[in-house]
Short mmCIF file of the C-alpha atoms (twelve columns), coordinates in Angstrom:
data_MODEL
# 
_entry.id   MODEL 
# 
loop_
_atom_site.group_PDB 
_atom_site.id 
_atom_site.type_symbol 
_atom_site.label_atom_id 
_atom_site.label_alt_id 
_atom_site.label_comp_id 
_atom_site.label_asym_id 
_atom_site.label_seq_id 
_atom_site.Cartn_x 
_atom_site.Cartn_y 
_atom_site.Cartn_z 
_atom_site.pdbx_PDB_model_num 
ATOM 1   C CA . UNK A 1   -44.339 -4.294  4.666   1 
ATOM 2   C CA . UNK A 2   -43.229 -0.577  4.095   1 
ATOM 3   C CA . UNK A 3   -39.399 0.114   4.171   1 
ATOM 4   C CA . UNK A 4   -37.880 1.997   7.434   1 
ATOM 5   C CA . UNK A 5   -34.747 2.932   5.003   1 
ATOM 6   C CA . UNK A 6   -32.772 2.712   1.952   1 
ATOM 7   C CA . UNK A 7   -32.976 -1.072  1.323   1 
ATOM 8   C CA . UNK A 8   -31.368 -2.900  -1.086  1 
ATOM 9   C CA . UNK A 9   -34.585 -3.700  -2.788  1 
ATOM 10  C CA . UNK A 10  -34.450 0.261   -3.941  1 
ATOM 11  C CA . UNK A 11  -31.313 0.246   -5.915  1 
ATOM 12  C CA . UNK A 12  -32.125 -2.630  -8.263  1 
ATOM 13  C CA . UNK A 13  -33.860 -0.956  -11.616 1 
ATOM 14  C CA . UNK A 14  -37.146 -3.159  -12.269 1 
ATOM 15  C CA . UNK A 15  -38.875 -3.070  -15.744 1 
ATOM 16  C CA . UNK A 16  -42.735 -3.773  -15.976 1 
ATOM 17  C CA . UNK A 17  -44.559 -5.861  -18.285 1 
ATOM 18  C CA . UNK A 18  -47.913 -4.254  -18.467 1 
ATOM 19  C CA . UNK A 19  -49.270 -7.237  -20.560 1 
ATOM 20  C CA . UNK A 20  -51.987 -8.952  -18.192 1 
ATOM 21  C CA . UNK A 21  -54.725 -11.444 -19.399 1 
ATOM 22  C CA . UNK A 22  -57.646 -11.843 -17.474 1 
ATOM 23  C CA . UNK A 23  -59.465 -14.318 -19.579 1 
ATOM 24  C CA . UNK A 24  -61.166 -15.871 -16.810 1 
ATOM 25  C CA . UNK A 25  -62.152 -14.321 -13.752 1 
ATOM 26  C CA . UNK A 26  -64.494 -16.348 -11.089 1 
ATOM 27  C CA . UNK A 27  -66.880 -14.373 -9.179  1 
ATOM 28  C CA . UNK A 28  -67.736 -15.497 -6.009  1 
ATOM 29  C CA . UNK A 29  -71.298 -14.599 -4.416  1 
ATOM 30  C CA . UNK A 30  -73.523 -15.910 -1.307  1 
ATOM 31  C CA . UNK A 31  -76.110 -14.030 -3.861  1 
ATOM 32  C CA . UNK A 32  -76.392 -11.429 -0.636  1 
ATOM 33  C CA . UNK A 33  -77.273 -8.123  -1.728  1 
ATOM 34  C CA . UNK A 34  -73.869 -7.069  -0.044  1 
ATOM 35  C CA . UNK A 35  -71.767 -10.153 -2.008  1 
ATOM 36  C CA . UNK A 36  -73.728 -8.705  -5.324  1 
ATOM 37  C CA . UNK A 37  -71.761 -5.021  -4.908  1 
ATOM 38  C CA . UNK A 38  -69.279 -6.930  -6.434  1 
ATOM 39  C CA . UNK A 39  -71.400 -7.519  -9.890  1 
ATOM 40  C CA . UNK A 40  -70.631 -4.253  -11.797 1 
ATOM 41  C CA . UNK A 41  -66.606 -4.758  -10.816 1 
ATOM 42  C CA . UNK A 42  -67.183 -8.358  -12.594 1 
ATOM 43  C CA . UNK A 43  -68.852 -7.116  -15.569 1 
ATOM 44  C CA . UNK A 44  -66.819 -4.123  -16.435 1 
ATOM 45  C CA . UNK A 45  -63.596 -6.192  -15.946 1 
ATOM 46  C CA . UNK A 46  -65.098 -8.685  -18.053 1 
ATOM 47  C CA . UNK A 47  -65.995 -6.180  -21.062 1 
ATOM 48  C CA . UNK A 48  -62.727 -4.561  -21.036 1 
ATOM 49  C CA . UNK A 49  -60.304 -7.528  -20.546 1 
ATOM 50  C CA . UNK A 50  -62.682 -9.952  -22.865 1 
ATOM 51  C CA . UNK A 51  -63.120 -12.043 -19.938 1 
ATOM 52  C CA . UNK A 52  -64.822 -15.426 -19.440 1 
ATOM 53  C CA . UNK A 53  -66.657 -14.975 -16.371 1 
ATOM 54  C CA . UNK A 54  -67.615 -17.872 -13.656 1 
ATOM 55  C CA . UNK A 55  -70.089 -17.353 -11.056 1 
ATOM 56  C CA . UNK A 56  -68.962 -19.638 -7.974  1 
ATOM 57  C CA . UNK A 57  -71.149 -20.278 -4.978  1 
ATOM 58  C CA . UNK A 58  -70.327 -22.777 -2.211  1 
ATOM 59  C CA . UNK A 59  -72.925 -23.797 0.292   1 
ATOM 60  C CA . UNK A 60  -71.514 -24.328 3.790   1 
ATOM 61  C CA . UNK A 61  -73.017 -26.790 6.196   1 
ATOM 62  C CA . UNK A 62  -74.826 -23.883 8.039   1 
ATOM 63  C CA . UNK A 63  -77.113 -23.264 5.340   1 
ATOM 64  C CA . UNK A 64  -78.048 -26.561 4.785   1 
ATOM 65  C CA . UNK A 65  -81.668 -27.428 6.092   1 
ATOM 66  C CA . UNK A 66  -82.467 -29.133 9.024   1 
ATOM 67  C CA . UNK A 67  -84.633 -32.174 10.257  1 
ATOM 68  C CA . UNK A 68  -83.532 -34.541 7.408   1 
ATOM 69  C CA . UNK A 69  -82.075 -38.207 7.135   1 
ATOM 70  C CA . UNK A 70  -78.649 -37.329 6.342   1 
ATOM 71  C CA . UNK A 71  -76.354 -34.905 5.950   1 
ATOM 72  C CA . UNK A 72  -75.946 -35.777 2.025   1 
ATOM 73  C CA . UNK A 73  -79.625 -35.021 1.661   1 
ATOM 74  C CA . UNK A 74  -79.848 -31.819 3.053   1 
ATOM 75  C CA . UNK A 75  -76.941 -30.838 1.153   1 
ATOM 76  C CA . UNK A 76  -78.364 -32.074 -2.019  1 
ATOM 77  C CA . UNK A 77  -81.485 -29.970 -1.226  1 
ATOM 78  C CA . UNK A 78  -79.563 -27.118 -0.491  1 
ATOM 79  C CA . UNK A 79  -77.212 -27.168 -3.660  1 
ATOM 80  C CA . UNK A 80  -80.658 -27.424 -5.526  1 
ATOM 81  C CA . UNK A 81  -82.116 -24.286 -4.020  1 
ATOM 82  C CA . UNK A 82  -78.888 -22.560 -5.272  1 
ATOM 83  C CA . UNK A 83  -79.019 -23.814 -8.429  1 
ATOM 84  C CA . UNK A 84  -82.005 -22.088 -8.796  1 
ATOM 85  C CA . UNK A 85  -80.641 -18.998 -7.385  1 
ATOM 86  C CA . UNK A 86  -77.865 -19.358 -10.346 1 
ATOM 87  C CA . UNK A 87  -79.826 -19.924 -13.117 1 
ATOM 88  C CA . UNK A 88  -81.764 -16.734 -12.626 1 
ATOM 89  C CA . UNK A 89  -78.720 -14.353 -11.988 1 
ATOM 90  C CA . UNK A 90  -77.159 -15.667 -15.114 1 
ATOM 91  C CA . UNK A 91  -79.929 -15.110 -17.185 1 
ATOM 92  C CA . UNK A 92  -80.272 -11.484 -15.447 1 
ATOM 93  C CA . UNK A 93  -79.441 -8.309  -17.425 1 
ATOM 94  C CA . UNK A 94  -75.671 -8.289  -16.544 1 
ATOM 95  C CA . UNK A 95  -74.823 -11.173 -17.799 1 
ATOM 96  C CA . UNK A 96  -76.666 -11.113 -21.390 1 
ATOM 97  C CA . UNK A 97  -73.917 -9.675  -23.553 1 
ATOM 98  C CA . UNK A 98  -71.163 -11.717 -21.088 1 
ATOM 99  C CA . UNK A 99  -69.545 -15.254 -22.094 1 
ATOM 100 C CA . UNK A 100 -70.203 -16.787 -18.681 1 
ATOM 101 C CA . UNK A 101 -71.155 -20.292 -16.600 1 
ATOM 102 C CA . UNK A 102 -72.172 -21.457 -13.310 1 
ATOM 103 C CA . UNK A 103 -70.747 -23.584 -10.617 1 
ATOM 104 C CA . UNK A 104 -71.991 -25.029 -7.544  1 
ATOM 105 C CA . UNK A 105 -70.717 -26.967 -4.852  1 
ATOM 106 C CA . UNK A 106 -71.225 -27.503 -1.313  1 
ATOM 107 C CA . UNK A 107 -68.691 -28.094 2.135   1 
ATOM 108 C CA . UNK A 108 -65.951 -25.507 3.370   1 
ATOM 109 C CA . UNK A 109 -65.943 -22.621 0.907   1 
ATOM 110 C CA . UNK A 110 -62.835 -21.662 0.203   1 
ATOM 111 C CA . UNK A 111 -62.058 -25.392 -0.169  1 
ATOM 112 C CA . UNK A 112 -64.924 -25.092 -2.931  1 
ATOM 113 C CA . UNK A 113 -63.680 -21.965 -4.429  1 
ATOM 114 C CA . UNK A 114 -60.270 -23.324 -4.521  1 
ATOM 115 C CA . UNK A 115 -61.303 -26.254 -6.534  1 
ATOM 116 C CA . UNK A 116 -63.399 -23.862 -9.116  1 
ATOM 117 C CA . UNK A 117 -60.381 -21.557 -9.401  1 
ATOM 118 C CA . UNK A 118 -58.033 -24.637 -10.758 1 
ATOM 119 C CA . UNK A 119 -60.794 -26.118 -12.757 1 
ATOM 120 C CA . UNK A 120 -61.211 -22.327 -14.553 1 
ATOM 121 C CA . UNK A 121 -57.529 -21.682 -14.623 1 
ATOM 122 C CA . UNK A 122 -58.563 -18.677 -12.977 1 
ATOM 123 C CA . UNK A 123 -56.763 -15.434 -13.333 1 
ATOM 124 C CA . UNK A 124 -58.504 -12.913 -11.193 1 
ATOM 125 C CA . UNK A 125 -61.036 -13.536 -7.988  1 
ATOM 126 C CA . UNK A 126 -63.594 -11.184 -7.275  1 
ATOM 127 C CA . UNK A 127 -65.899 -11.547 -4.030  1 
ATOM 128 C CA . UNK A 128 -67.822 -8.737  -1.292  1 
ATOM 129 C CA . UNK A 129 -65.949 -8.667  1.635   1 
ATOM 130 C CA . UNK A 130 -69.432 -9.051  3.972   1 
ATOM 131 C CA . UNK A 131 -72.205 -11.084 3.333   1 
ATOM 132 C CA . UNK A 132 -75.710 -11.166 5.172   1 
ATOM 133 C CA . UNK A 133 -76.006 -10.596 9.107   1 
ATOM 134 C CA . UNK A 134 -74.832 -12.707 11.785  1 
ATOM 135 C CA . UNK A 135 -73.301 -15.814 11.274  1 
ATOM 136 C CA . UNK A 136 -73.088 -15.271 7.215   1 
ATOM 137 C CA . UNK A 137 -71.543 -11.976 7.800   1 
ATOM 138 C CA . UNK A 138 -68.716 -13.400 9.811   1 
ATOM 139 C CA . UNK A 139 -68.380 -16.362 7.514   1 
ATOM 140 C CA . UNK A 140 -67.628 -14.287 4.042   1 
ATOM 141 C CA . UNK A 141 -65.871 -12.114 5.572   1 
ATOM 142 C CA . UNK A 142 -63.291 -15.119 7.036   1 
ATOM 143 C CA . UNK A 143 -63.635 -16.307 3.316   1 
ATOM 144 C CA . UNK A 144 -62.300 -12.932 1.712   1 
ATOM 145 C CA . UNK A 145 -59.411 -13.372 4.607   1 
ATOM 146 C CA . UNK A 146 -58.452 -16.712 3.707   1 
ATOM 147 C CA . UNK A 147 -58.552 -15.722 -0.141  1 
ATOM 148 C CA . UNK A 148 -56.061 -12.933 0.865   1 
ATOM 149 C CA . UNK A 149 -53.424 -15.243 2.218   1 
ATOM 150 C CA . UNK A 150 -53.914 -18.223 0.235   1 
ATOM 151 C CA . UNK A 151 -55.436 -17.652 -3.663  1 
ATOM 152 C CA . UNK A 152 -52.758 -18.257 -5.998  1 
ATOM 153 C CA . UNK A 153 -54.050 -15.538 -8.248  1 
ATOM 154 C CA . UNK A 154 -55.221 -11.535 -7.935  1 
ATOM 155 C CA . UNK A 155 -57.994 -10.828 -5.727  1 
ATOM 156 C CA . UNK A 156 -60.700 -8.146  -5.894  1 
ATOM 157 C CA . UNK A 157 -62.536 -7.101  -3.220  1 
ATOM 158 C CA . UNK A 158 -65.543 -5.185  -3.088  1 
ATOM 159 C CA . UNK A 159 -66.834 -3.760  0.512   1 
ATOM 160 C CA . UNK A 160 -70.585 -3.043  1.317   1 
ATOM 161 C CA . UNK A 161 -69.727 0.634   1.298   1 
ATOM 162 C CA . UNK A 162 -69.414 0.557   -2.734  1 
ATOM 163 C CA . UNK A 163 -72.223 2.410   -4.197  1 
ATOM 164 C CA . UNK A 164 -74.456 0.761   -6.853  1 
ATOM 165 C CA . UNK A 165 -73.887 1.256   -10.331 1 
ATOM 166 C CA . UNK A 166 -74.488 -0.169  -13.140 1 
ATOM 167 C CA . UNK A 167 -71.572 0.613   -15.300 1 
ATOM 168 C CA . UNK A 168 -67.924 0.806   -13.315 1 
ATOM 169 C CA . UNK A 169 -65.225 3.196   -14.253 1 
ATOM 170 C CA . UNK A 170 -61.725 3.448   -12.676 1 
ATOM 171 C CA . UNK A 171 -61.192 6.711   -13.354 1 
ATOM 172 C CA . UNK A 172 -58.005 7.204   -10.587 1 
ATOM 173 C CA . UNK A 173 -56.227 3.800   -9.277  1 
ATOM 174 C CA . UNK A 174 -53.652 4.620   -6.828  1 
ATOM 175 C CA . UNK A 175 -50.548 1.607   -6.611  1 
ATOM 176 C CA . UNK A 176 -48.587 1.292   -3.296  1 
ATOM 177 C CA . UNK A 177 -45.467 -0.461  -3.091  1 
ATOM 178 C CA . UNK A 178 -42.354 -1.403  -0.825  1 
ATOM 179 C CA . UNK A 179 -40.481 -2.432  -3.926  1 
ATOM 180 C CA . UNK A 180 -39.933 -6.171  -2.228  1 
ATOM 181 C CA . UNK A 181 -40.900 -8.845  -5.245  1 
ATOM 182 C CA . UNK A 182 -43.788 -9.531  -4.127  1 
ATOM 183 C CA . UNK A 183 -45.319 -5.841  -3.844  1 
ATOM 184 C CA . UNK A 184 -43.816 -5.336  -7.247  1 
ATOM 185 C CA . UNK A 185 -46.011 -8.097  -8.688  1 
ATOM 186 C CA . UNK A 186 -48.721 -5.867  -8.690  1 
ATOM 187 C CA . UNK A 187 -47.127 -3.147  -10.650 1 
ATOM 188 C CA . UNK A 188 -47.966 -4.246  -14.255 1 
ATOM 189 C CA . UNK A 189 -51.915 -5.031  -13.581 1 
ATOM 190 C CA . UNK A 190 -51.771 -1.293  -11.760 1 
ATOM 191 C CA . UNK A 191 -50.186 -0.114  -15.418 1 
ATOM 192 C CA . UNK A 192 -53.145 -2.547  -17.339 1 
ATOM 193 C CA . UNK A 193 -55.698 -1.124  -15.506 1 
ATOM 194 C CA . UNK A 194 -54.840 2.600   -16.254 1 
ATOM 195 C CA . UNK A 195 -54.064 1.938   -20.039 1 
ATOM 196 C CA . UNK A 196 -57.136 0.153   -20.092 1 
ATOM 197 C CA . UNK A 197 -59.602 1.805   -18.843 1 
ATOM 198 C CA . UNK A 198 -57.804 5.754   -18.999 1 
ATOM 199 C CA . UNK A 199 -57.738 6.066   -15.280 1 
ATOM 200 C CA . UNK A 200 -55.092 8.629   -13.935 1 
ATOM 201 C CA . UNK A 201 -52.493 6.870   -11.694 1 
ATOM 202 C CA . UNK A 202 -50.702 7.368   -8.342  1 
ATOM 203 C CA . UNK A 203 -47.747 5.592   -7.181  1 
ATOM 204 C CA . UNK A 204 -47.014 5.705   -3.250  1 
ATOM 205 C CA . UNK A 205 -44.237 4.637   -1.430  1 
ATOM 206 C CA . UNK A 206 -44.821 4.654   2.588   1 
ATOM 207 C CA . UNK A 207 -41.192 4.963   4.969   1 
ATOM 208 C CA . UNK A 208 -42.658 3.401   8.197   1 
ATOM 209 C CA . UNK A 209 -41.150 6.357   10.685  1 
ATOM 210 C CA . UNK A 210 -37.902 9.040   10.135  1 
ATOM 211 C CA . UNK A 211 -34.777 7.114   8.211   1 
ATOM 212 C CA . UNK A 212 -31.450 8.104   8.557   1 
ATOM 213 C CA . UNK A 213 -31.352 10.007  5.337   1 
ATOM 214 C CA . UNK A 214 -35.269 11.206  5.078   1 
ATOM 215 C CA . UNK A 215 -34.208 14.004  1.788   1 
ATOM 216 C CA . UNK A 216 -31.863 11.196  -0.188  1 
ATOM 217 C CA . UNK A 217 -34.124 8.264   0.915   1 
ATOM 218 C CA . UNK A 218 -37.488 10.038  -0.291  1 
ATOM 219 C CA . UNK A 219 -35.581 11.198  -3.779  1 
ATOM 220 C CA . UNK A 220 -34.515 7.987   -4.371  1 
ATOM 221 C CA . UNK A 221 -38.264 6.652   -3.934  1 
ATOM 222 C CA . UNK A 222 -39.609 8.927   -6.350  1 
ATOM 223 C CA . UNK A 223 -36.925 7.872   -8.743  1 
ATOM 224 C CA . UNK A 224 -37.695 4.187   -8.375  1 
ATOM 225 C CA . UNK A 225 -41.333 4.986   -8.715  1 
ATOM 226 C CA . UNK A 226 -41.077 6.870   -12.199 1 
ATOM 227 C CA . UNK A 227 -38.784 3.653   -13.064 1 
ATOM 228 C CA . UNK A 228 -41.613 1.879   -12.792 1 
ATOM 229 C CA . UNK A 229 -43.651 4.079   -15.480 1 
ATOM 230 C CA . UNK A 230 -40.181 5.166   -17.806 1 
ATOM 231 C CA . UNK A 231 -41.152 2.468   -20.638 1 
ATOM 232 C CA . UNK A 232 -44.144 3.538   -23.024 1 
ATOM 233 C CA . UNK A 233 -46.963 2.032   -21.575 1 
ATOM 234 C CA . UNK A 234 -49.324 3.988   -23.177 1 
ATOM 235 C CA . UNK A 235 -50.650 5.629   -19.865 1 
ATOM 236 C CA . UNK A 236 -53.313 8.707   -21.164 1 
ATOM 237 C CA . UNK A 237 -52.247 11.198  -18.001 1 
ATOM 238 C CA . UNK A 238 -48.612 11.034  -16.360 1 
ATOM 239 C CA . UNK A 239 -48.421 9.411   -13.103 1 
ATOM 240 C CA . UNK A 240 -48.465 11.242  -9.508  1 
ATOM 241 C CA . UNK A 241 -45.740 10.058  -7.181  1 
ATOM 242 C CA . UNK A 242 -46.336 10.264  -3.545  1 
ATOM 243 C CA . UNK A 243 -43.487 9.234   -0.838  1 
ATOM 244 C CA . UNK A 244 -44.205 10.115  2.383   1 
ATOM 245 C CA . UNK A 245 -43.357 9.244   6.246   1 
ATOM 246 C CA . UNK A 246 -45.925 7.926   8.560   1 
ATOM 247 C CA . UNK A 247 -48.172 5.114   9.455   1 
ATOM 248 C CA . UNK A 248 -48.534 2.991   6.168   1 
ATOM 249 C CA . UNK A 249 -52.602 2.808   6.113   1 
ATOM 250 C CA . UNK A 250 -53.054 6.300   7.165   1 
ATOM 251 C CA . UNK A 251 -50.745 7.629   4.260   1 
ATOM 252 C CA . UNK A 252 -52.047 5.384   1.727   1 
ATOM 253 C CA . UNK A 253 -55.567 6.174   2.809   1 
ATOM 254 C CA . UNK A 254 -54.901 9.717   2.595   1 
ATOM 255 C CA . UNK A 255 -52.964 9.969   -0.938  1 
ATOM 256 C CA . UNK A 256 -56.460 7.953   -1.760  1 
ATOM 257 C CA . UNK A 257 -59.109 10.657  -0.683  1 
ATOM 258 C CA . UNK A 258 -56.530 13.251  -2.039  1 
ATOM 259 C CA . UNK A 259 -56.576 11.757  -5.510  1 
ATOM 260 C CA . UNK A 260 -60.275 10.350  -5.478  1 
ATOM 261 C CA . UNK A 261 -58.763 6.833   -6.026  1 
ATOM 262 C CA . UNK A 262 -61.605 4.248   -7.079  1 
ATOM 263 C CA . UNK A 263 -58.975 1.543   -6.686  1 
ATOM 264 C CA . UNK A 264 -56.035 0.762   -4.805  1 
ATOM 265 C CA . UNK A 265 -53.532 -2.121  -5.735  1 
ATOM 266 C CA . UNK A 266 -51.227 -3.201  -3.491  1 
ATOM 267 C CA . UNK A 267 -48.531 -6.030  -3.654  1 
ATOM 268 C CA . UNK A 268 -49.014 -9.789  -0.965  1 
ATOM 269 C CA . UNK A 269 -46.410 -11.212 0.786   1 
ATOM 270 C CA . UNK A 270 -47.534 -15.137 1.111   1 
ATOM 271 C CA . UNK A 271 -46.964 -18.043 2.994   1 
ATOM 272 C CA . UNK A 272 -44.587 -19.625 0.426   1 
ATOM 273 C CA . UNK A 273 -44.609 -23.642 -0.307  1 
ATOM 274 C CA . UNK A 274 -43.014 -25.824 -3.064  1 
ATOM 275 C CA . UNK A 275 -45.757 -25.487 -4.830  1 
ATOM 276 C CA . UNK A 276 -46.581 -21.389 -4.661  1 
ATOM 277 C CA . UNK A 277 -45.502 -20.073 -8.723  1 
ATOM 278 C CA . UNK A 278 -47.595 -17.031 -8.155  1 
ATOM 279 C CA . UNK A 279 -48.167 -14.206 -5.875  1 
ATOM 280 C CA . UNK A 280 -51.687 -12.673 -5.507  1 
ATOM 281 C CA . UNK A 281 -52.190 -8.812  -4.503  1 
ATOM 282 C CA . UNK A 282 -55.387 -7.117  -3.194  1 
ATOM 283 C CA . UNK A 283 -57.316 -5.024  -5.187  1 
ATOM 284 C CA . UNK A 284 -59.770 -2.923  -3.112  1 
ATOM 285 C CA . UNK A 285 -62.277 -0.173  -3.288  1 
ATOM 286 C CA . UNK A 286 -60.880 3.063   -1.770  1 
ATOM 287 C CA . UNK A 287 -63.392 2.778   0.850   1 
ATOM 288 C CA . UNK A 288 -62.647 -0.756  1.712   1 
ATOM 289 C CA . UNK A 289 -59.032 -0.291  2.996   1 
ATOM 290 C CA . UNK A 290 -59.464 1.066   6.354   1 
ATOM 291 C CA . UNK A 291 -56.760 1.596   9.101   1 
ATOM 292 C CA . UNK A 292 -56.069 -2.221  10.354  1 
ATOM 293 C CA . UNK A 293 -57.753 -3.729  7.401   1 
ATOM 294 C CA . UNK A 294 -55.089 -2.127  4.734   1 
ATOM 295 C CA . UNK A 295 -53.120 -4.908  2.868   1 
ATOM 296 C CA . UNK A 296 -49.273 -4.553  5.203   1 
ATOM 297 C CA . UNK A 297 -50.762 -1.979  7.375   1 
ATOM 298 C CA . UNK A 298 -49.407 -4.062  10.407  1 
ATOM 299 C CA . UNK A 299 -47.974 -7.194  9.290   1 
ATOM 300 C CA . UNK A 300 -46.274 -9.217  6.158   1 
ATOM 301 C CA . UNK A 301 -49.373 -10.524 4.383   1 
ATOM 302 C CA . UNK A 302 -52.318 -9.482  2.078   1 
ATOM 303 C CA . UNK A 303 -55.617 -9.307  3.710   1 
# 
């Protein structure tokens, strides 16, 4: 994902819309105390974007109940129970002040989610990366996979290392990019973010091992980086730039514990098909993106 050289990709000037709209965002839970880490990202978002906010949950075939006459029964039964577990989170003290619905389904998840996400003309995803023990724990966390390589829309992911809090501020986001189109996608919700909420950005560029011209090459990656930030955006603090050499995860996670990043956006590289419009990008908790989990660390794709 991260450049080995001066590519070609550098040299072309790239102005950045910072307008975003994140009218509706769909929050997906399993309604696991891990999955609901995820709640204060949702309603903080929603408050300072004037979101609509969905609450998704999709019961697989493993949590339906066993012993019954068919499987349509025991899925019926199950989609009840969580229909009940719905109801009371969105009448729960987080959603009060919130313009928000429910949906439930039942079958594959992210088939389910999928659906939701085109009925809501979704604009942002947000879902815990681990759910419950065992077999649940496995299965979100193969749904927040398949959400990085296939949602047609941003993705937020919150790990069950996120502390609790009731109110969530982004006080430093840190944006990493190869400058390819796809990473670049990213740039302008990195820019929303900070004007939005006052955070203090940092823009890294990673050169995955020595280039040919390390002094020109790592000049010329600042420069593109304050390109990205030379319009008036209305940023509150002027941007850090940070271009190193290295391992792309291990640099990125470093510049993130330097800065005390809260957030880190970085740019996907999808499958592409006739009908892909959109890229998504992964926005993750600092301590969520660890070495050979980190969005490009190793290969092409968000994950």
């Amino acid at each position: 994902m991260f450049q080995n050289g001066l590519g070609s990709s550098m040299k072309t000037p790239v102005r950045v819309n910072d307008n975003v709209s994140l009218r509706n965002v769909l929050f997906a839970t399993d309604f696991s105390d891990s999955s609901m880490k995820a709640l204060p990202y949702v309603t903080g978002i929603a408050k300072r974007f004037d979101s609509r906010v969905c609450v998704a949950h999709v019961v697989p075939p493993e949590d339906y109940p066993s012993g019954l006459n068919s499987l349509d029964e025991a899925a019926q039964i199950a989609s009840g129970k969580a229909e009940l577990k719905m109801s009371s989170l969105l009448n729960s003290a987080p959603f009060r002040d919130l313009a928000c619905d429910g949906m439930v389904g039942n079958g594959d998840i992210w088939v389910g989610l999928s659906d939701f996400m085109r009925r809501n003309a979704t604009e942002l995803l947000v879902m815990g990366t681990i759910g419950r023990t065992g077999v649940r724990k496995l299965l979100l966390g193969s749904v927040a996979e398949e959400a990085m390589r296939e949602s047609p829309c941003p993705v937020l992911t919150v790990g069950p290392g996120s502390h609790a809090a009731e109110e969530i501020e982004f006080r430093n986001i840190l944006y990493a990019t190869d400058f390819s189109p796809d990473s670049l996608a990213a740039a302008r919700y990195a820019l929303a973010f900070a004007k939005n909420c006052g955070s203090r950005l940092t823009l890294v560029h990673v050169f995955e091992g020595l280039t040919e011209s390390p002094y020109l090459d790592t000049q010329m990656a600042k420069l593109r980086l304050c390109e990205l930030v030379s319009q008036p955006v209305g940023l509150g603090h002027e941007p850090q730039v940070i271009v190193e050499m290295g391992l792309p995860a291990k640099v990125i996670l470093k510049a993130a514990e330097d800065t005390a990043s809260d957030l880190i956006l970085i740019g996907a590289t999808r499958r592409r098909s006739a009908a892909t419009t959109c890229q998504p990008f992964r926005i993750g908790r600092t301590q969520d993106c660890v070495p050979g989990r980190l969005p490009g660390a190793h290969r092409a794709t968000i994950d």
